[in-house]
C-alpha positions as CSV (number, residue, x, y, z in Angstrom):
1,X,73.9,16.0,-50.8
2,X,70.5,17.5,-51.4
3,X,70.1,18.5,-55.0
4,X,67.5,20.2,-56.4
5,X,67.3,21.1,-60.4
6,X,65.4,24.0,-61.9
7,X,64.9,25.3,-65.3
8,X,64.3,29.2,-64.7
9,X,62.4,30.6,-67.2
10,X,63.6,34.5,-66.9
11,X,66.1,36.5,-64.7
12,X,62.7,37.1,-61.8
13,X,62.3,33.1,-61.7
14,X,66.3,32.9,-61.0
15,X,66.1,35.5,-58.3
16,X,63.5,33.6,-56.5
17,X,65.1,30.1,-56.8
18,X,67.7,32.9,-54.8
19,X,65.5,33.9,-52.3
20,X,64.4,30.2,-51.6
21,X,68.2,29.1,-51.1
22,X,68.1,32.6,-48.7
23,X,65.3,31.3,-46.6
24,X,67.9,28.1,-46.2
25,X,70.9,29.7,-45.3
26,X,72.0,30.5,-41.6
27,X,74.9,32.6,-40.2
28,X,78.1,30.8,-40.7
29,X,77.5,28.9,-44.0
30,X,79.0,29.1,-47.2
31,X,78.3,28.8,-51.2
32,X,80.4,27.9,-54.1
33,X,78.7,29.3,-57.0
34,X,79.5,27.7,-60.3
35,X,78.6,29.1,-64.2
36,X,79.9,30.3,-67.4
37,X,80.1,34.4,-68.1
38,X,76.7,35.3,-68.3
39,X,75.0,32.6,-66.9
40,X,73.1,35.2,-64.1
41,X,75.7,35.0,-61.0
42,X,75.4,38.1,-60.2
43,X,71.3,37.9,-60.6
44,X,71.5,35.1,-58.2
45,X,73.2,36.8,-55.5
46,X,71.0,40.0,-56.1
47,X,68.5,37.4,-55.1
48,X,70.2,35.9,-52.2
49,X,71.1,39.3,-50.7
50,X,67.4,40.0,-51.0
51,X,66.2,37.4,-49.0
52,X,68.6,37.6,-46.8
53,X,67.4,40.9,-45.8
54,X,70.0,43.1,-47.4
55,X,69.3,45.8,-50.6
56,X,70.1,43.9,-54.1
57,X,70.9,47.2,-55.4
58,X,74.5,47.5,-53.6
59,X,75.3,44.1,-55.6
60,X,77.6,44.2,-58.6
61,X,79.7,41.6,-60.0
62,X,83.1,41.6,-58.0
63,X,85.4,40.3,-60.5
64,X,88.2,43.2,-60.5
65,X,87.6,43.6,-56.7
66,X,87.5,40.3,-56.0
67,X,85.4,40.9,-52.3
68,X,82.1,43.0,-52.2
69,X,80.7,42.8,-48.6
70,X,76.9,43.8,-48.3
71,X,75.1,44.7,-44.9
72,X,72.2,42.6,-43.9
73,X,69.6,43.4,-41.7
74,X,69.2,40.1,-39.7
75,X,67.1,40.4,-36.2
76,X,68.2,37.9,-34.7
77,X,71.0,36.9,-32.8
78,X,72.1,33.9,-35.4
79,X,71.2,35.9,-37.7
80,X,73.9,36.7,-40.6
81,X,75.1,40.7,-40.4
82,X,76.6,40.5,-43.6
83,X,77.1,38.6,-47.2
84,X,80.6,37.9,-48.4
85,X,80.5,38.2,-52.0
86,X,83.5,37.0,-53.4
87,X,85.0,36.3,-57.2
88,X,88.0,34.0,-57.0
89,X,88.5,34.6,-61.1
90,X,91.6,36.2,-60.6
91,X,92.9,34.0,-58.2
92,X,95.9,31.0,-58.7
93,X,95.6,29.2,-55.8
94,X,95.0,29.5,-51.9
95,X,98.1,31.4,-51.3
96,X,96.5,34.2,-52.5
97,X,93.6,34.5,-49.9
98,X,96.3,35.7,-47.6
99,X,96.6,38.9,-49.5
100,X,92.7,39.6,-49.2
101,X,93.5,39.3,-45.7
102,X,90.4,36.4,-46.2
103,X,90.3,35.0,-43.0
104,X,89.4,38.8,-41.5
105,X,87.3,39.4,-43.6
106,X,85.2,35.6,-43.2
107,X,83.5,35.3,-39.5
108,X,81.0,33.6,-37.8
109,X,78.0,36.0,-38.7
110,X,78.7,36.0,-42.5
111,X,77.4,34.0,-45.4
112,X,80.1,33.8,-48.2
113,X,79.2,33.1,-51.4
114,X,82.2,32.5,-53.9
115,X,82.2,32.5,-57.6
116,X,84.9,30.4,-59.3
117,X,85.5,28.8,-55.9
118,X,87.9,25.8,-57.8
119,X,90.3,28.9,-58.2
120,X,90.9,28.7,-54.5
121,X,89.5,25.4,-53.3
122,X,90.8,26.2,-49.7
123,X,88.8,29.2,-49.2
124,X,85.2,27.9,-48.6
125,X,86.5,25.1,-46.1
126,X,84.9,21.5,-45.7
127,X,83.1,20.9,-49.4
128,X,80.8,18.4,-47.7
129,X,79.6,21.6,-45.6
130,X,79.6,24.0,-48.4
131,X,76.1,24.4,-50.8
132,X,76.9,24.0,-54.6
133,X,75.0,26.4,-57.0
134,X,75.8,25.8,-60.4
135,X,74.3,27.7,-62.9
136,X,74.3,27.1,-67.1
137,X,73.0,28.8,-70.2
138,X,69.4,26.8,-71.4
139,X,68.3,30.3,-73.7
140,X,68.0,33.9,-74.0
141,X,66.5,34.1,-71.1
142,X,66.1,31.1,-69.5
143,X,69.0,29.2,-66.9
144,X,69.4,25.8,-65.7
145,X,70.1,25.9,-62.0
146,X,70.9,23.2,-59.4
147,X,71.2,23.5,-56.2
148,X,73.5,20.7,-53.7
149,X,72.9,21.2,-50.7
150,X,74.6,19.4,-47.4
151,X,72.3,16.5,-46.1
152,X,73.1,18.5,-42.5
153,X,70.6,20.6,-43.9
154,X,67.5,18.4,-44.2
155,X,66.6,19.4,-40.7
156,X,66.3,22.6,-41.7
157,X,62.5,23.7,-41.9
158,X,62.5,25.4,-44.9
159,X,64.4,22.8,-47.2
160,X,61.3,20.8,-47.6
161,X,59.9,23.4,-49.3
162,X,62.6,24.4,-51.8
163,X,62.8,20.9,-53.0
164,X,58.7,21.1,-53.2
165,X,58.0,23.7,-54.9
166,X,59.0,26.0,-57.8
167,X,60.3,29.4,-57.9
168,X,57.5,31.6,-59.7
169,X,56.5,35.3,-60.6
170,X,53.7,36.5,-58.6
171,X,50.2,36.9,-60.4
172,X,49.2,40.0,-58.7
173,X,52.7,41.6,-58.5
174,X,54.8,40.3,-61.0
175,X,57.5,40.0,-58.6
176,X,59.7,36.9,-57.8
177,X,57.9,34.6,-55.0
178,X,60.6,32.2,-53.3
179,X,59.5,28.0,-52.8
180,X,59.9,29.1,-49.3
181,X,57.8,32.0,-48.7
182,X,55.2,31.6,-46.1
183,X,52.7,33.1,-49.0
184,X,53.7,31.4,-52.2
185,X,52.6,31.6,-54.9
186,X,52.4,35.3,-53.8
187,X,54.9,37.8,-53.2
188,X,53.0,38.8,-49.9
189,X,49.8,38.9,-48.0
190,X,48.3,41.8,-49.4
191,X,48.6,40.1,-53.3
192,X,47.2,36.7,-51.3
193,X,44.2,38.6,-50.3
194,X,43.5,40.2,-53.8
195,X,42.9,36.7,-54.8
196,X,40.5,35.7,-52.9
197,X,38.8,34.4,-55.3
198,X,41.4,32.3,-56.2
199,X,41.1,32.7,-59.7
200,X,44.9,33.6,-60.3
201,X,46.0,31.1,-58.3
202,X,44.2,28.3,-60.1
203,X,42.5,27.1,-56.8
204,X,39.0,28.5,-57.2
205,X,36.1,26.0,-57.1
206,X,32.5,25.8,-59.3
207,X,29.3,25.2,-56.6
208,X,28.1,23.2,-59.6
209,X,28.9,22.0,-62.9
210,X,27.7,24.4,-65.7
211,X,24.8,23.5,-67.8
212,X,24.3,24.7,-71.5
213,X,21.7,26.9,-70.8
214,X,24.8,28.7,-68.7
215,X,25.7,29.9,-72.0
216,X,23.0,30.8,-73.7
217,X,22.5,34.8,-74.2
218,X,21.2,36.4,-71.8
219,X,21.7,34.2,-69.2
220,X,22.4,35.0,-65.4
């Protein structure tokens, strides 16, 4: 497996950590997500079903539902049409996925992600196939997170990048920037270009080194 750990600082550096697994994920796979009450499940999917293209705001814990099922807006033809969002809490074993009526309700052009997936082991299929997300309590606001994914995934483009680098806020926006995004450490282009400078960013350069006089009043 490919793991990756992260300590996420607030719920916005969870949901990007989500977006980055997003960026990751293709029509077809599946995710076992693992965590104590509380420990920001439901942020994380919020966060998945953003970057999978779909609205975060349809997302809600399904624990007395057990299946949520949110549209996504995928335009391509492998990409995923919707995310399964299931919560197996309730569950005793397999024999119960029958009554969901699972297996119509899991296809080809989903992503599932399952919460208390040992519930009903059968569900997600072939573990060495299926990403692990487990997630646990560091602080008030902060989460540990890691992320296993299948080594059949390494030859995915964006992977490289999740284990690279970390899930941050954006300077300009203050919005969650995914490992993956083409514009990190922004949310998009337009913040990138507000930082031309690159003095957010932490990239800008001196054309030489400054001299005491620099500082003197009056100076410039």
């Amino acid at each position: 497996m490919i793991e990756v750990r992260r300590l996420c600082e607030s719920a916005l550096h969870t949901e990007a950590l989500a977006r980055g697994l997003a960026a990751v994920l293709r029509a077809g796979d599946r995710v076992a997500l693992s965590g104590e009450m509380g420990a920001g499940k439901t942020t994380f999917v919020r966060g998945l079903a953003a970057g999978l293209g779909g609205d975060q705001r349809l997302v809600s814990s399904p624990t007395f539902v057990t299946v949520n099922i949110y549209p996504l807006t995928g335009c391509t033809p492998d990409a995923p049409a919707e995310l399964v969002h299931a919560d197996f809490f309730r569950l005793t074993g397999d024999s119960d996925l029958d009554a969901l009526g699972w297996d119509r309700l899991v296809h080809p052009r989903s992503v599932v992600v399952a919460e208390w997936p040992t519930h009903a082991p059968g569900a997600l299929g072939d573990s060495a196939s299926v990403a692990q997300v487990s997630l646990s309590v560091a602080g008030e606001e902060s989460r540990e997170i890691t992320l296993a994914l299948p080594n059949a995934w390494s030859s995915r483009t964006p992977v490289a990048l999740l284990v690279a680098n970390l899930p941050t806020v954006c300077r300009v926006t203050g919005r969650p920037v995914a490992p993956t995004s083409p514009t990190y450490p922004f949310f998009d282009e337009r913040a990138k270009m507000a930082d031309l400078g690159r003095w957010l960013s932490g990239g800008y350069s001196l054309s030489r080194d400054a001299e005491a006089s620099d500082f003197e009043e009056g100076a410039g």
